[in-house]
N, C-alpha and C positions, 0 to 999 in steps of 0.2 A: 746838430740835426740827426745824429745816429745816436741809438739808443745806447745806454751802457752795455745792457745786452747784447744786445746784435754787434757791438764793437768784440766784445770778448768774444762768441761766436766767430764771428766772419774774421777776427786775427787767427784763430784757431784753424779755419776750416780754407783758407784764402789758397795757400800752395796746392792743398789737395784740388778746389775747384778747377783753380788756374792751371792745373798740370793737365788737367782733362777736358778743359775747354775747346777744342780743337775734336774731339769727340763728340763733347756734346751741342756743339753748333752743328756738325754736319747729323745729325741728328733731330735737332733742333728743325734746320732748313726742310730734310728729308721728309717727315713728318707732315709739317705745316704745309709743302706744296701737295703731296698727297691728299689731306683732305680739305685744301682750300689754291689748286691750279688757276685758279683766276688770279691770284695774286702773281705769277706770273705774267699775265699779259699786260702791259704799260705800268709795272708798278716797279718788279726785280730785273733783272739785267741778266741775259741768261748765262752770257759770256762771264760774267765776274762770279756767277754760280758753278760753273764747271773748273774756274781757274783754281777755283777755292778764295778766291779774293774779298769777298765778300763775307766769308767765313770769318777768315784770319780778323778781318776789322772789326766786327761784333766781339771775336771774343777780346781783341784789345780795347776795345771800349767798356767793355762789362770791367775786363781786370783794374785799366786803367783808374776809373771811377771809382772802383772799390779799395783800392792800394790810397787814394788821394782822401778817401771819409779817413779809413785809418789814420794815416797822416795830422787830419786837422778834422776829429769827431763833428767837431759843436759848429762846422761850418760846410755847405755844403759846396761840390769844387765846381760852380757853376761855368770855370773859365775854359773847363774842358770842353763845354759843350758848342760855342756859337757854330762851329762848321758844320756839328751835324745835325744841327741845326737846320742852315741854310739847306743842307743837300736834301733834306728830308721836305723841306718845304718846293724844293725844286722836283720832287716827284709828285707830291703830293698827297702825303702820307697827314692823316685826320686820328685825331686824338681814340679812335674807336679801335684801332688797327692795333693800339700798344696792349689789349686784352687780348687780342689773336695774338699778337706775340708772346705775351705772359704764359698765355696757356701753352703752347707747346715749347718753349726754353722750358719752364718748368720740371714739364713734362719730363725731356730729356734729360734734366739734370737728375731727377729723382730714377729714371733707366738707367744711367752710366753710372751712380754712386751709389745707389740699392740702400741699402739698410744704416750707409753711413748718414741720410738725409732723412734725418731727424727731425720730428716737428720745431723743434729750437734751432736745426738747423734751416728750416727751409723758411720758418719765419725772418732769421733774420739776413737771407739773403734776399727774400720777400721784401723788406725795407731799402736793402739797397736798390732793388730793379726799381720801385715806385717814386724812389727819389731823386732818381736818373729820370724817368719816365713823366716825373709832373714837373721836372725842372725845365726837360726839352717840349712840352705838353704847353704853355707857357711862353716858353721863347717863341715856338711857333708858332701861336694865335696873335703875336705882336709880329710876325714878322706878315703873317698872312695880312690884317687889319694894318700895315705899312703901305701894303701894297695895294691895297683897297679891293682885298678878293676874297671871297667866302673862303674856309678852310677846304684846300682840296682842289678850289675851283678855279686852277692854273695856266690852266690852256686859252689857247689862240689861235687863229690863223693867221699865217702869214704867205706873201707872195715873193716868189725869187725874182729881183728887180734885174739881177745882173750875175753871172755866171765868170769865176774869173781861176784860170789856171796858173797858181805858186808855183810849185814845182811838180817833180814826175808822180808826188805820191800827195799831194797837198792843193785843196783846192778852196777856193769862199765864194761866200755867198751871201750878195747884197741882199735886203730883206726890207718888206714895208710893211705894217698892216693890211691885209687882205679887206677888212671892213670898213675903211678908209679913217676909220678913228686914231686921236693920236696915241702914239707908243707909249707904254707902260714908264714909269719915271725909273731909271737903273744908276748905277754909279760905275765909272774907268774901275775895272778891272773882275769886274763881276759876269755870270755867264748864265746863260739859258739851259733848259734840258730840249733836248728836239726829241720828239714819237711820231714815230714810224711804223705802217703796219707792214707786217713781214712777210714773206710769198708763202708760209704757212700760216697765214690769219693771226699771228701775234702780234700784239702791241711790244714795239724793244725802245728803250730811249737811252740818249747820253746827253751827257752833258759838254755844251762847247763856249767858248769865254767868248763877251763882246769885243773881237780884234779890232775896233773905231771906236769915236768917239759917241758917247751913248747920248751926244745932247740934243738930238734932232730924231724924228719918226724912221730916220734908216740906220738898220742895225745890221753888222756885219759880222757872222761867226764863218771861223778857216777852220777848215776840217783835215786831220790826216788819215790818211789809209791804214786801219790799225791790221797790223800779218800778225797772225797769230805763232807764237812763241811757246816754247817749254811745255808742250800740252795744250795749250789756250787756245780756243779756238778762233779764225780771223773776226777783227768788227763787225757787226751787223750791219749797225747801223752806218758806219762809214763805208764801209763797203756801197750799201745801198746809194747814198747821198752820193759819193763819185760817178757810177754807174747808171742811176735811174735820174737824178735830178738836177732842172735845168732853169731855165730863165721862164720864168709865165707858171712855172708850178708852183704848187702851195707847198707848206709847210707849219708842223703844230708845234709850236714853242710855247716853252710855261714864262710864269713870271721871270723877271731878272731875281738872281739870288746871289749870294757869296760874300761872306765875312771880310775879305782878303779883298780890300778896294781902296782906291785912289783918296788919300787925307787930307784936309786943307791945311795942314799947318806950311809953317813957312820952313821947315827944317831939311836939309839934303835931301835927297833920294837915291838909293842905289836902289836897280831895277837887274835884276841878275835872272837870267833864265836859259837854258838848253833845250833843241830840239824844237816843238811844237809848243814848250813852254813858253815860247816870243810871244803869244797871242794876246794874253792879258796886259804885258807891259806894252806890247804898242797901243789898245786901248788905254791905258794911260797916261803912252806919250802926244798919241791925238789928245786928246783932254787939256793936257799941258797944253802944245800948241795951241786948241782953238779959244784957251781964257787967257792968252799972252804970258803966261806964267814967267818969272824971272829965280824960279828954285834951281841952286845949283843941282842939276841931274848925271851920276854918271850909269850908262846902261854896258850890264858885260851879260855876252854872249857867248855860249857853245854852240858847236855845231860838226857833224861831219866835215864840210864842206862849204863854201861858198855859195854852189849851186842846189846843197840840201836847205840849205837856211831862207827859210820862209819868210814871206816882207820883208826882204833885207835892205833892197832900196829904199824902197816906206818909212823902213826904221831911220836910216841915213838921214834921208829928209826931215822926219819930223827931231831929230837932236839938231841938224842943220838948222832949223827953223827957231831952236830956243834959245836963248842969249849965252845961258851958261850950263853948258848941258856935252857931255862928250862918250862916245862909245869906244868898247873894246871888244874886238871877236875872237876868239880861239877857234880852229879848222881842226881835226885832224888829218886833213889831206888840204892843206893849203892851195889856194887858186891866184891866177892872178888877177880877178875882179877884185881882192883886196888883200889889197900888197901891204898892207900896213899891221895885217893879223899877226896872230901870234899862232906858233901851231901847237899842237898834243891837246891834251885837256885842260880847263881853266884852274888857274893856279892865281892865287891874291897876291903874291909877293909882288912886290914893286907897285900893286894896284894902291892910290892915296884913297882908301873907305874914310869920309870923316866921321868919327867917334859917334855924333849926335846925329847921323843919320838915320832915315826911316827907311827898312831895306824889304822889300819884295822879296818873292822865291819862288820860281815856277818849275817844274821839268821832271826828269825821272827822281826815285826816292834816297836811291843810292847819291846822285850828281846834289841833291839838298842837304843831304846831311852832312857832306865833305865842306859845301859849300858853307853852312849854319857855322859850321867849326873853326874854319878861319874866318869866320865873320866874330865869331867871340872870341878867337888869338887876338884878333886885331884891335880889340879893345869896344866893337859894336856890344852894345846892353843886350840881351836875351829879348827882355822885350819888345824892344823894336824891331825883332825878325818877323815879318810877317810871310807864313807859305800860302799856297795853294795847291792843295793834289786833285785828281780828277781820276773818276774811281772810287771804290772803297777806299775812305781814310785809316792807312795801316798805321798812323800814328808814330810821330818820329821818336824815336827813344826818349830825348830830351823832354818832350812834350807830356810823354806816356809814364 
């Protein structure tokens, strides 16, 4: 798929790029919101702009992409792409958008490298962005036309059925169609984007995972209060959602998206997630539950606390409710709501993972990568790990 040219090129030029990627993304971003700030409102995330998050993920997707043509020329690495994929169809980003982006990455690359960006050079980094660009260009007109919705044309209304308080920082929200049409068709473990207009007139969205079962017109996304940390500044959009929204309100959700969803085979499941990452696998483990499912399940959990762990009863019941199905929690401050925990951080030793299981990963990126790792000590295949991040995908080394 990549030309002899452009291979010798882009081997030659790949360190230099990649050591200044980080420069010319924020350059890159800089640029393009200056002469096109509408893309700001409902489209970028302002919060993952400021964090730099969003930065870092573009330029490990450009590198990634281009280290993996390397690797295998004559084929292109289409397997890097489904998630972003999915996230990109979950904002709603249209084939027309990857030329506004051409044009100022470009741009920037040819300001931060000056005279080293060569017509030879820029051609055939030219090849790589377009091969990246019609590969996810593609994926996302089959994922739009999955979903039976023009490109772009994502959004909905919907109405808060029921208003329900998890914990001190964590709250859901029952949800119907607003138009009284039935729901969009989604799969366990897949998640919506919600937009919101901001108390300064801007469009912000995020994205929150179906915590129930997606097989009926009511859909339930749990929200947590995201504080801002290291610079970042607090969630917008959760913030709002805590704050402003209640039972009789509306709210605009896009299609259902997400690579990382509930499979029919008959094989294990280990459902492994931390924090707020419970979300998705209990949308999976309702699922289980309501098709009588008989797959061995075991679901392991981190958490601060008892009292920080969101659905935790929920969770209890629906493993209670499957024939062959058993949880493990890790606390770092154990309670005695569940006397049977483990405390500090989650640790696999002693945990029975069987080899041929199909295993989930939800949670922060540090808590998945430690987690990924003893899942391939343990003898789990690579392939069978399936993650989910939320946020720019920074791309887990392994993956990258």
């Amino acid at each position: 798929m990549l030309s002899e040219e452009s291979a010798a090129v882009l081997r030659a030029t790949l360190p230099a790029v990649a050591g200044a990627l980080d420069e010319i993304t924020t350059r890159f971003y800089g640029s393009m919101f200056r002469d096109r700030p509408e893309l700001l409102d409902g489209l970028f995330n302002r919060g993952n702009q400021a964090s730099g998050a969003q930065r870092r993920a573009l330029a490990g997707s450009i590198a990634g992409f281009a280290r993996a043509l390397l690797e295998d020329p004559d084929t292109r690495p289409d397997a890097l792409l489904p998630r972003i994929a999915h996230k990109h169809v979950a904002v709603g980003i249209t084939d027309d958008q990857y030329t506004i982006v051409h044009k100022y990455l470009f741009g920037a690359i040819a300001e931060v490298l000056g005279d080293a960006v060569t017509p030879e050079v820029a051609a055939a980094w030219d090849e790589v962005y377009w091969l990246m660009a019609g590969a996810l260009i593609a994926r996302e007109a089959r994922l739009y036309h999955d979903a039976g919705v023009a490109p772009g044309d994502i959004w909905r209304r919907w109405t808060v059925v029921e208003r329900h308080e998890e914990t001190d920082d964590v709250v859901s929200f029952l949800l119907r169609p607003a138009d009284g049409e039935p729901a969009p068709p989604a799969r366990a473990g897949q998640y919506v984007s919600v937009r919101l207009l901001m108390p300064d007139g801007v469009h912000q969205l995020r994205q929150y995972s179906l915590s129930s079962d997606p097989g009926d017109d009511l859909r339930r996304i749990t929200v947590k209060r995201v504080a801002g940390a290291d610079g970042a500044p607090d969630g917008e959009v959760s913030h709002l959602l805590h704050e402003r929204t209640g039972t009789g309100d509306e709210l605009t959700l896009s299609v259902p998206a997400g690579d990382v969803a509930l499979d029919e085979a008959g094989t294990p499941l280990v459902l492994v997630s931390a924090g707020i990452g419970c979300t998705p696998m209990l949308g999976m483990l309702a699922r289980l539950a309501a098709t009588g499912s008989t797959r061995r399940v075991l679901v392991l959990h981190a958490d601060g606390s008892p009292g920080e762990h969101a659905l935790r009863a929920e969770t209890r019941e629906a493993v209670d409710s499957l024939p062959d199905a058993e949880a493990v929690f890790w606390y770092e401050r154990p309670g005695p709501e569940e006397p049977d925990a483990r405390g500090g951080l989650m640790d696999l030793s002693g945990i029975d993972v069987p080899a041929d299981a199909t295993v989930y990963l939800c949670g922060p990126l540090p808590f998945m990568r430690a987690v990924r790792g003893g899942l391939l000590d343990a003898g789990v295949p690579a392939r069978s790990v399936h993650y989910e991040v939320f946020g720019p995908d920074l791309w887990l080394p392994e993956t990258a």
